[in-house]
C-alpha positions in Angstrom: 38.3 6.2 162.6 37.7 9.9 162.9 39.6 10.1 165.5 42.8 8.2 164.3 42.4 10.5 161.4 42.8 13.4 163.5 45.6 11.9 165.6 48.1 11.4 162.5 47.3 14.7 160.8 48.4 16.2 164.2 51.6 14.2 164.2 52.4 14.4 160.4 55.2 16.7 160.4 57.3 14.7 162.9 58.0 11.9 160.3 56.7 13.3 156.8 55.6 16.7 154.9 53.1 14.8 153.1 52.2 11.4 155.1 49.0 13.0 156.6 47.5 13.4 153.0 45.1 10.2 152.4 46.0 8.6 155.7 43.5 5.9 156.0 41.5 4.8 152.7 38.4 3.2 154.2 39.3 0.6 157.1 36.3 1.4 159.2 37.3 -0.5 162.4 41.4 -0.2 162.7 43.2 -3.2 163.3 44.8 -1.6 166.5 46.6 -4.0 168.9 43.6 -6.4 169.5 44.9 -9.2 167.4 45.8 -12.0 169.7 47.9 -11.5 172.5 50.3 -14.3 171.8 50.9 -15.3 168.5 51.3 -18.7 167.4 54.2 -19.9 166.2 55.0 -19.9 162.4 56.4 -22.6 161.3 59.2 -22.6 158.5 57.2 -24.5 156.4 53.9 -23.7 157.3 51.3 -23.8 154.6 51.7 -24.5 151.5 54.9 -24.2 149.1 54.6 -21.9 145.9 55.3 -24.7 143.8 52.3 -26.8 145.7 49.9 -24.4 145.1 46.3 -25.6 143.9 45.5 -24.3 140.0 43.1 -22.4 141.2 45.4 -20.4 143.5 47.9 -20.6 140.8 45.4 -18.8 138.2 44.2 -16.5 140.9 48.1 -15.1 141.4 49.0 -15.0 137.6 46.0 -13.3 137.4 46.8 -10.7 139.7 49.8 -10.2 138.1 48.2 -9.8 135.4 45.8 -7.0 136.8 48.2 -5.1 138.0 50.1 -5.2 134.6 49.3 -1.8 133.4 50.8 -0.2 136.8 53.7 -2.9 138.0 53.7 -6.7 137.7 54.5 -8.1 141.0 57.5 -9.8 141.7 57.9 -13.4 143.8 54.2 -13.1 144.2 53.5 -17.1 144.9 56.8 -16.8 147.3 55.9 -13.9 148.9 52.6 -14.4 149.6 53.7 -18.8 151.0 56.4 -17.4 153.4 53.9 -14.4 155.1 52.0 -17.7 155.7 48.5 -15.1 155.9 45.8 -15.8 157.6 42.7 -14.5 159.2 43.1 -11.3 160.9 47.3 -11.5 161.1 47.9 -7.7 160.3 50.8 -7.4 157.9 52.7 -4.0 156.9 53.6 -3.3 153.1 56.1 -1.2 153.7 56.2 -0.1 149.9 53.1 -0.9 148.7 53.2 -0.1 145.0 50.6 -1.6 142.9 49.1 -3.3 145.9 49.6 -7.0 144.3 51.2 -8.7 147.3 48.9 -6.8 149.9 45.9 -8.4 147.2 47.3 -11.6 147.6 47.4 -11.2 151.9 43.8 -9.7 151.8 42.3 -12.8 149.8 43.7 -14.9 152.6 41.8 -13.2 155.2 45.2 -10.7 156.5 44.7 -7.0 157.3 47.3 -5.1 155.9 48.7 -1.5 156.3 50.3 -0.2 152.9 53.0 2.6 153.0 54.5 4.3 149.8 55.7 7.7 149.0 54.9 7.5 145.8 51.3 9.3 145.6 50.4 8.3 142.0 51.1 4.4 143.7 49.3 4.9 146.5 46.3 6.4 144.2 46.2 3.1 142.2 46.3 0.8 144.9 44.3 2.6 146.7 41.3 2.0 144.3 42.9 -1.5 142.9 41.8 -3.0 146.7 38.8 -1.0 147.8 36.9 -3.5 147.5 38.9 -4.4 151.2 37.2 -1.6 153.0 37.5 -3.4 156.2 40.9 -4.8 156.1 43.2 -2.5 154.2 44.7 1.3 155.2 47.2 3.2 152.7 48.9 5.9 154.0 51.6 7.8 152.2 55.2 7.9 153.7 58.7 6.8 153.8 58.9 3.6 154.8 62.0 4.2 156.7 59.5 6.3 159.3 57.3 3.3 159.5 57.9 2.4 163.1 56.5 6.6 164.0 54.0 5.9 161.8 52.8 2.4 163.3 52.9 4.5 166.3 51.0 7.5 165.5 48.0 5.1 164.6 47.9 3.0 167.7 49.8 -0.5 166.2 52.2 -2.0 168.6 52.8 -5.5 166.6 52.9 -7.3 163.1 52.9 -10.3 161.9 54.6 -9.9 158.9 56.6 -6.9 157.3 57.3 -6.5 153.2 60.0 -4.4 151.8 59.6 -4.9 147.9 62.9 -2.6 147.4 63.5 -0.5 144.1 61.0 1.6 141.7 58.1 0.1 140.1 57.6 -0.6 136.1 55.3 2.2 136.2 57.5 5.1 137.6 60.5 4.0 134.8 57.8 3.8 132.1 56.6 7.5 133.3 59.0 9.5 131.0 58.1 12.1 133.1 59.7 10.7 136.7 62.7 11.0 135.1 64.0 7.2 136.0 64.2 6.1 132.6 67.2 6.4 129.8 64.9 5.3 126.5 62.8 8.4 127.0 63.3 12.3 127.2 61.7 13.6 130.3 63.5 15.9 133.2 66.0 14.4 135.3 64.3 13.9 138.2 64.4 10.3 139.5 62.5 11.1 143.0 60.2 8.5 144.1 58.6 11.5 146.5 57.9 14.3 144.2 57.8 16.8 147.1 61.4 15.9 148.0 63.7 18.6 147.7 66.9 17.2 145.6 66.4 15.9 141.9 68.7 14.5 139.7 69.6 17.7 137.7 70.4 19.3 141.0 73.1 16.2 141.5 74.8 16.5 138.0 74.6 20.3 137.4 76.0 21.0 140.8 78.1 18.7 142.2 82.0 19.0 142.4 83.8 16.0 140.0 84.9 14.3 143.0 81.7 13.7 144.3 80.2 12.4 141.3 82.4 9.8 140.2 82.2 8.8 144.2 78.4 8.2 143.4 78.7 6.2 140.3 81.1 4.3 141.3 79.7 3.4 144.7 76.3 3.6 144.1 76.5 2.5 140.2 79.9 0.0 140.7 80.3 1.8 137.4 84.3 1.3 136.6 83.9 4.5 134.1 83.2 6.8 137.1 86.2 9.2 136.9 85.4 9.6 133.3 82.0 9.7 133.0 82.3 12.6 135.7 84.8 14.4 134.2 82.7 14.5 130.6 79.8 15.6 132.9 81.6 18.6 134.6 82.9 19.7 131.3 80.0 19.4 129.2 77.9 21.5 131.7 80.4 24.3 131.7 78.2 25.4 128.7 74.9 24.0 128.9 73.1 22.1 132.3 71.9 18.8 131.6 68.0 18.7 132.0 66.9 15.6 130.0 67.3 11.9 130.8 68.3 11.3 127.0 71.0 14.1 126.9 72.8 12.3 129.9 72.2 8.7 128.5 73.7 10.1 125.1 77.0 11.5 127.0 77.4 8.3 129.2 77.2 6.6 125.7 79.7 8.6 124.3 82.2 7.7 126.8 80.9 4.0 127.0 80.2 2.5 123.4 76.9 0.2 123.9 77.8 -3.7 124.3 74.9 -5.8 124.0 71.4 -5.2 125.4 72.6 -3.4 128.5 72.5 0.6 127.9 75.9 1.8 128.6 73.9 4.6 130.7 72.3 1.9 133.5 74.8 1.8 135.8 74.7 5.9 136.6 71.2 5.9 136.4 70.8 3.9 138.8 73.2 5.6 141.3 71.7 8.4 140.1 68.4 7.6 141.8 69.3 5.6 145.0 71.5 9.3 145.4 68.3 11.5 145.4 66.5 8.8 147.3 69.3 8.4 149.6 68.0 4.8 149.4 70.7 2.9 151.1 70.7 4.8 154.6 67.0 4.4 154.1 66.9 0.8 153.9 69.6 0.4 156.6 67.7 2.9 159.1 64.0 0.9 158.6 65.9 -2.7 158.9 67.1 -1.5 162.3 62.9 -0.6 163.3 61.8 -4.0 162.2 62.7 -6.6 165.5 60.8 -3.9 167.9 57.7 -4.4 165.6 57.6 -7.7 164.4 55.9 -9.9 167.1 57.3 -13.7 167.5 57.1 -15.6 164.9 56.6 -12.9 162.6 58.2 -12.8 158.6 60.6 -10.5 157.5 60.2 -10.9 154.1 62.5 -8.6 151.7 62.9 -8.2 147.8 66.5 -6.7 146.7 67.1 -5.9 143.0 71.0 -4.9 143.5 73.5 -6.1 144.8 73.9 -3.1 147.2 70.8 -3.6 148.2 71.1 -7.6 149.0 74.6 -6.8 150.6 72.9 -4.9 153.2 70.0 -7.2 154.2 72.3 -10.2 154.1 74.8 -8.1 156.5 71.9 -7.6 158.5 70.0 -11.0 158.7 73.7 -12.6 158.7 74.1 -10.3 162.3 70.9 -10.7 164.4 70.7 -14.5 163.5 74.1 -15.3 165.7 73.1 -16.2 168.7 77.1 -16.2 169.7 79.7 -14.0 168.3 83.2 -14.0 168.3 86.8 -11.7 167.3 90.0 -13.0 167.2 90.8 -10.8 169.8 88.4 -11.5 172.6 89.2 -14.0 175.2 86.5 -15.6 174.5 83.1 -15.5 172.4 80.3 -13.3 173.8 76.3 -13.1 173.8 75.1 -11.3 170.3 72.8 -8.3 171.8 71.1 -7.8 167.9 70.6 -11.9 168.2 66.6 -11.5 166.8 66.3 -13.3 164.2 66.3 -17.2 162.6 66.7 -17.3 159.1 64.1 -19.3 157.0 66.6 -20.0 154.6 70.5 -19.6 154.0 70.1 -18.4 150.3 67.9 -16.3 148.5 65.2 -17.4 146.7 65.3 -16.1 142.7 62.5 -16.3 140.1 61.5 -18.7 138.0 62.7 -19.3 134.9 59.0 -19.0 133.6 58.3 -15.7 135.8 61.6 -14.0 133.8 60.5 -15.0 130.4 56.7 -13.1 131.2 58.7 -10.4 133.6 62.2 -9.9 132.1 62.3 -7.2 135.0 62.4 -9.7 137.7 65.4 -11.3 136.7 67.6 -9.3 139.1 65.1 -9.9 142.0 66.2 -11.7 145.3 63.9 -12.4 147.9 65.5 -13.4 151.6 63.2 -14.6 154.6 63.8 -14.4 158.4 61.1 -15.6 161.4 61.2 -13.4 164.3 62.5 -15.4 167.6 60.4 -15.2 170.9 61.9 -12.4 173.4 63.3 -14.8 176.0 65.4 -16.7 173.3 66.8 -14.1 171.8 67.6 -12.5 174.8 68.5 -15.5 177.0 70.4 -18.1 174.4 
């Protein structure tokens, strides 16, 4: 252990400033690549269903939701947890670990699992949430779209499942202080990293009028853009904006409030995928996954926007094909990014029961896709 220790604080700067900190939280023996040599084959229904669950594995989910309340309540938890299909000693990456309330539900089920986040106050909590797993589970803090370097770094050369739980947790918008959250005065700060560089305030005190209503409206959708913008480039002529509240209360101006929804959501939430740089992100770590998932391995991803879902679906939609085809070719050719069979066409959504005790969740959408043995995707 020592010595993987050593190995990733040597290679830390390569992928992350801050990755090195904390890298492996207990784990005694490594799962490095002696887990079988062929996997078998997942089925697309193996194991059981959420909705077939036994009570008892029923109670034991809702009540690690339930557990995990006061940092983030897992979302899909039952459907997550039934389409990794864990087992003993499959090693699973949580790419953005969070609260650590799906890797909990792949640890009870005998998994090892590798948890990423960037987030240090999440990987804190989870950290101490599954220590009890001292043999199974490693944390390590860092960008999940440097996962593959770091998978590397510590001697893994294959998973059986990957998680991507995309978006901010319940616990960095309740954190007045991150910055993420409209209701309460904190700084504008919306990084999910605190050592990265750029911060909100940086964005709207600094950027020309152009480029800010390019944000909203493409990371926002927000139709108000070129206003909103324009209110924001004269109102800082005399004072820079520095607190979440003073932003919400322009964007309000500008927008009167219609129902529930703050007129204020919509650039807040470009806001932060901007600093995060989130899309490219999520884009550059989908294109890692097919040289790390082994055959028969689950992609499983959670989108909470439809930016978000656009991009997986574009991506699942493209390395599923085993033939493609352009009106103007002569005729249809091989698909070289054919990796991929999907476990189903649609998303799967919450439950009417999991949005009445999360309202959070009701934007979630969870899409599945098995990983296809190297011959077949490279021969069909």
């Amino acid at each position: 252990m020592r010595e993987l220790i050593s190995r990733l604080l040597l290679n830390r700067n390569s992928y992350s400033a801050n990755c090195g900190a904390n890298i492996l939280y207990h784990l005694s023996d490594w799962p490095q690549d002696d887990c079988r040599g062929v996997p078998e084959q997942v089925g697309l229904r193996q194991g059981k269903s959420p909705a077939s669950l036994s009570p008892d594995n029923q109670n034991n989910s809702n009540h690690s939701r339930k557990a995990v309340s006061g940092y983030h309540e897992s979302v899909l938890l039952n459907e997550v947890t039934h389409y990794l299909a864990p087992g003993d000693d499959k090693l699973f990456l949580d790419a953005t670990l969070g609260g650590g309330g799906h890797s909990e539900q792949l640890l009870k089920r005998g998994a090892k699992v590798i948890g990423l986040d960037q987030d240090p106050a999440a990987l804190s909590f989870a950290k101490s949430r599954l220590s009890s797993y001292d043999d199974k589970f490693g944390a390590i803090q860092g960008n999940f779209r440097d996962f593959g370097e770091i998978l590397s770094t510590i001697g893994i050369t294959g998973l059986d499942g990957l998680l991507l739980d995309l978006g901010i947790s319940s616990r960095q918008v309740d954190d007045a202080e991150r910055g993420f959250s409209f209701s309460k005065p904190g700084p504008l700060d919306m990084r999910m990293d605190p050592d990265a560089e750029i911060t909100a305030a940086e964005l709207i005190n600094n950027c020309e009028e152009e480029e800010l209503a390019r944000v909203f409206y493409e990371y926002g959708e927000e139709r108000a853009s070129r206003r909103i913008a324009s209110a924001i480039v004269e109102r800082r002529k005399d004072k820079f904006f520095e607190c979440t509240t003073d932003l919400a209360n322009l964007v309000e101006s500008i927008i009167p409030r219609r129902g529930k929804k703050h007129p204020a959501t919509r650039v807040f939430q470009a806001l932060r995928i901007a600093v995060n740089n989130e899309l490219r992100v999520l884009e550059e770590a989908l294109a890692e996954v097919p040289k790390w998932l082994r055959p028969g391995g689950r992609l499983v991803i959670i989108s909470f926007h439809s930016l978000e879902d656009r991009i997986v679906k574009s991506y699942l939609k493209r390395c599923s094909r085993s033939i493609i085809d352009k009106p103007e070719w002569p005729e249809p050719k091989k698909n070289p990014d054919y990796c991929f069979k999907l476990v189903m066409q649609k998303g799967v959504i919450p439950s009417k029961d999991e949005v009445r005790d999360n309202p959070r969740a009701r934007s979630a959408r969870l899409r599945v896709a098995e990983r296809l043995p190297m011959q077949v995707s490279n021969t069909d």
